[in-house]
N, C-alpha and C positions, 0 to 999 in steps of 0.2 A: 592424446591429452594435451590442447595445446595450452602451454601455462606463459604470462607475460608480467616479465618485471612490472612493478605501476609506474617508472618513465617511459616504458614500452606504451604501455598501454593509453595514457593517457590524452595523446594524440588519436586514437585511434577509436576510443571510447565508445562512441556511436554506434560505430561497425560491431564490436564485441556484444553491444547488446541484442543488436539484433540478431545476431548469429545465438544466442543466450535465448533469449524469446523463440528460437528457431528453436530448441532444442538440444543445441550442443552446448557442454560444461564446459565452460571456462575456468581456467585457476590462472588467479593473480596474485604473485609473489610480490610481500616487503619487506625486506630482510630476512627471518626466520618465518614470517607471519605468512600464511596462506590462506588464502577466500575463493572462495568457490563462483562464479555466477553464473545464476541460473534461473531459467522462468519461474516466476512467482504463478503459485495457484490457487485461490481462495480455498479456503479449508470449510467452507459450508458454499452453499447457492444462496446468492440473495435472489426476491420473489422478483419477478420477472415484472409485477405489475406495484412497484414500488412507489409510494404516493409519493414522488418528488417535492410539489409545492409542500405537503404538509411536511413534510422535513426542513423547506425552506425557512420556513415560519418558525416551529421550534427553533432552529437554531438562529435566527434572527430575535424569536422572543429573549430566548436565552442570555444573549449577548447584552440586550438592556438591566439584566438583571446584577445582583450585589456580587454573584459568582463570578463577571466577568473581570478581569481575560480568562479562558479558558485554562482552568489544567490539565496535568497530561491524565487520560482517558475520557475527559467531560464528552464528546463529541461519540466515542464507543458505546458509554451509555445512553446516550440520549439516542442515537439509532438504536439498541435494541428496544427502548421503550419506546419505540414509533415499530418497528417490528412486534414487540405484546401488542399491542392494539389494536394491530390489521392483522393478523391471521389470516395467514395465504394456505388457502386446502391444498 
């Protein structure tokens, strides 16, 4: 279990993640606080054949509108409503 202070660590930081993306759990101690790091996995599959430009565009439309700057989740919803749309079989 190799666990490292975050002065330890943060020299090193790069190396940790990839070792993390590899597979191995890291824990980084700060004080009494402990974190874990470790590869992120998506929790669904996005469609393999995802319309990029028409995503570019929403969210470029988007941005001219009275909503902008964005808040926090504008961008999550507006990708599932480009996901309802396209229906990937």
């Amino acid at each position: 279990m190799p666990t490292y202070i975050i002065s330890e660590a943060k020299p090193r930081l790069g190396a940790l993640v990839k070792q993390a993306s590899a597979g191995k759990t890291i824990y980084l101690l700060n004080g009494k606080d402990m974190v874990a790091l470790v590869p992120a996995r998506p929790t669904h599959d996005l469609p393999s054949n995802l319309d990029v430009p028409k995503v570019n565009r929403r969210l470029a439309t988007s941005e001219r509108t009275s909503s902008a700057p964005w808040n926090r989740g504008d961008a999550a919803r507006l990708a599932k409503q480009v996901l309802k749309t396209r229906r990937v079989a």
